[in-house]
TORVOLUM-988583 format. One record per residue (C-alpha): x, z, y. Coordinates in nm, 4 decimals, decimal comma. Example, Ala and Ser with C-alpha at 12.3 -4.5 7.8 and 13.67 -1.06 7.14 Angstrom:
// residues 2
ROKE        u        w        v
ROKE   1,2300   0,7800  -0,4500
ROKE   1,3670   0,7140  -0,1060
***
This chain:
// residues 129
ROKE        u        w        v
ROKE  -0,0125   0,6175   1,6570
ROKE  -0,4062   0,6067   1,5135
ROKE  -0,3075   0,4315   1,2445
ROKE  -0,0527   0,6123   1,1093
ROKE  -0,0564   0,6463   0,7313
ROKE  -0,1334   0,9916   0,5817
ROKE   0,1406   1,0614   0,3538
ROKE   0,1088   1,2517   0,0110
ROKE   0,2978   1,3337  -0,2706
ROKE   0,1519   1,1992  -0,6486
ROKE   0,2500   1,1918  -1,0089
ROKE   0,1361   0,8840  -1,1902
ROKE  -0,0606   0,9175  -1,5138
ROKE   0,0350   0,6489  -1,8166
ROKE  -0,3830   0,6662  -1,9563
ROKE  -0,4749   0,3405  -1,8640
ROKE  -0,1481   0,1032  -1,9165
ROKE   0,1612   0,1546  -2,1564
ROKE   0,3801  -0,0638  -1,9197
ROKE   0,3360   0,0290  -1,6200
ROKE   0,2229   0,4057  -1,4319
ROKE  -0,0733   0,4080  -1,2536
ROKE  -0,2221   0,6080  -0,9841
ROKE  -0,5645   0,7175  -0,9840
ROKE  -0,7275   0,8202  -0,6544
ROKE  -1,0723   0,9923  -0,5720
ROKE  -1,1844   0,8222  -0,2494
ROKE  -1,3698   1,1879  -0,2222
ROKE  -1,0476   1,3309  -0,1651
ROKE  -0,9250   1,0992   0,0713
ROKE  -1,1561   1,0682   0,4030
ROKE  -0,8902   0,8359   0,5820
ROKE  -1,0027   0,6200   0,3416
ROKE  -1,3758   0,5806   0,4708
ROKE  -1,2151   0,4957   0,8033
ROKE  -1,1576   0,1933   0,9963
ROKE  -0,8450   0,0738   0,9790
ROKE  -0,7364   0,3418   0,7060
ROKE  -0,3964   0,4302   0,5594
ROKE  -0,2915   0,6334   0,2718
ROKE   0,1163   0,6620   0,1977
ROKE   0,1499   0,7861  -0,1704
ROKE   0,5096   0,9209  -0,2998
ROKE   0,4602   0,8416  -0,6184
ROKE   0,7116   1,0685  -0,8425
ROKE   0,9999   0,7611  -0,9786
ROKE   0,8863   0,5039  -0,8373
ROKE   1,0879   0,2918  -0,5968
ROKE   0,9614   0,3179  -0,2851
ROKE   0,5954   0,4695  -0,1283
ROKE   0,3050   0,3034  -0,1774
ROKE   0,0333   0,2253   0,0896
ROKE  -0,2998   0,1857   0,0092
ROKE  -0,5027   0,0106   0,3171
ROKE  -0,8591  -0,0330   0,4225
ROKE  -0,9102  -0,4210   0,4226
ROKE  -1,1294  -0,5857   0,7797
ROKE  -1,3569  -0,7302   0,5291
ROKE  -1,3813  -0,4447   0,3560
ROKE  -1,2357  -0,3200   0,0290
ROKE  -0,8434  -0,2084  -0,0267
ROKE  -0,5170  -0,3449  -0,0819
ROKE  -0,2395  -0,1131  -0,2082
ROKE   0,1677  -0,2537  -0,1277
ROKE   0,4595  -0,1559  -0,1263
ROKE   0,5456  -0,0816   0,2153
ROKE   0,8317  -0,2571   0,2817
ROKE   0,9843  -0,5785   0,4649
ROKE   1,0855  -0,8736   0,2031
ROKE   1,3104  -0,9881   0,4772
ROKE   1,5782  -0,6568   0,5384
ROKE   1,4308  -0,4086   0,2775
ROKE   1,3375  -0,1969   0,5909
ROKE   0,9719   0,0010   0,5757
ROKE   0,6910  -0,1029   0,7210
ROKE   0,4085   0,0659   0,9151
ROKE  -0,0032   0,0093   0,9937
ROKE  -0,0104  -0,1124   1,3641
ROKE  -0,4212  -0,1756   1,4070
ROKE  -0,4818  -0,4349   1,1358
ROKE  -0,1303  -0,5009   1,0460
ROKE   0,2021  -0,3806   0,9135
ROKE   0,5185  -0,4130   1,1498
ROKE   0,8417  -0,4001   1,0496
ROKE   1,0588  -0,2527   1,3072
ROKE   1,3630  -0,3897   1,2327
ROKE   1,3244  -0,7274   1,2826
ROKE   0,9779  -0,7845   1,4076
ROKE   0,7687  -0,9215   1,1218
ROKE   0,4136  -0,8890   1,0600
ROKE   0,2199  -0,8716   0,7221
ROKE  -0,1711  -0,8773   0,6926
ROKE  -0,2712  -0,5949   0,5103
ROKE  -0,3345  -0,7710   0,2337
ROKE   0,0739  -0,8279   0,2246
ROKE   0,0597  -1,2063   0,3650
ROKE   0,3130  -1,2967   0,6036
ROKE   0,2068  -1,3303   0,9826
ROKE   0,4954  -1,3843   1,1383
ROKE   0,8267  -1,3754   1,0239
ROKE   1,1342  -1,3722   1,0083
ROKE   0,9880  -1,2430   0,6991
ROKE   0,8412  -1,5252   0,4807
ROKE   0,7538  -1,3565   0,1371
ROKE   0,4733  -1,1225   0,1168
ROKE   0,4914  -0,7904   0,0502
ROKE   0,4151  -0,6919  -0,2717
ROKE   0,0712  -0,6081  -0,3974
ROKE  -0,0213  -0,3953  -0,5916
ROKE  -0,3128  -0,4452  -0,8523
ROKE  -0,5745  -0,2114  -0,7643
ROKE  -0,9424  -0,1504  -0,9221
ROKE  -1,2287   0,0320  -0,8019
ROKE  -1,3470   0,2293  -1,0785
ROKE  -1,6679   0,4060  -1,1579
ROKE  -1,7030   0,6975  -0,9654
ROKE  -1,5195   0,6227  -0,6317
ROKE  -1,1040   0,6167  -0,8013
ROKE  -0,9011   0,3846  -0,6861
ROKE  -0,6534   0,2661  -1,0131
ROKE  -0,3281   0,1606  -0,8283
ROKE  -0,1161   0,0255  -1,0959
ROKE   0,2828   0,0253  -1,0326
ROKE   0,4524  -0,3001  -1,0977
ROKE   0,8104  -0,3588  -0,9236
ROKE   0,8559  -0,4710  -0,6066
ROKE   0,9771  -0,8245  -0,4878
ROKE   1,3583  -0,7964  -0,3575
ROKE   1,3985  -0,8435   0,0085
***
């Protein structure tokens, strides 16, 4: 699959929130990123579940927790989507629900593009499937 998500392992850093971890990447050390239909799968240490952080169509990024509000089961990029294999839903990659038998979105994560090409990914919980 072309758009399957490169996976790596990352500790959170506390310096910009007391509440909440959040992950700081350098889009300099991530070239899948400055690719079409892009997909980074961060493991961040503790938290509940990956993280996927996806080129947008329009441009920009979305970062969600990859998996399916309807089953808990994880989902993956297929083109501009996410599929969930278990039961057939699809999610923009901005998290909206395409088709269901999902009908929550996943969760997003908030995510701003700092000075000098980071990505701040900040870790809030994930909706319950």
């Amino acid at each position: 699959n072309d758009t399957a998500p490169t996976e790596i392992y990352i500790f959170p850093s506390t310096a910009l929130s007391d509440l909440h971890p959040v992950l700081k990447i350098r889009l300099a050390d991530r070239a899948v990123l400055a690719t079409e239909r892009g997909a980074l799968r961060l493991h961040p240490e503790g938290a509940k579940s990956p993280v996927d952080i996806l080129v947008l169509p329009e441009g920009g990024y979305a970062a969600v927790w990859p998996i399916c509000t309807h089953n808990g089961c994880p989902v993956r990029p297929e083109g501009w989507e996410l599929f969930c294999p278990c039961h057939g839903s699809i999610f923009a990659r901005d998290g909206r629900v395409l088709s269901g038998p999902a009908y929550k979105p996943l969760t997003r994560l908030p995510l701003v593009e700092a000075p000098g090409g980071e990505l701040h990914i900040t870790l809030i919980d994930p909706i319950d499937p």
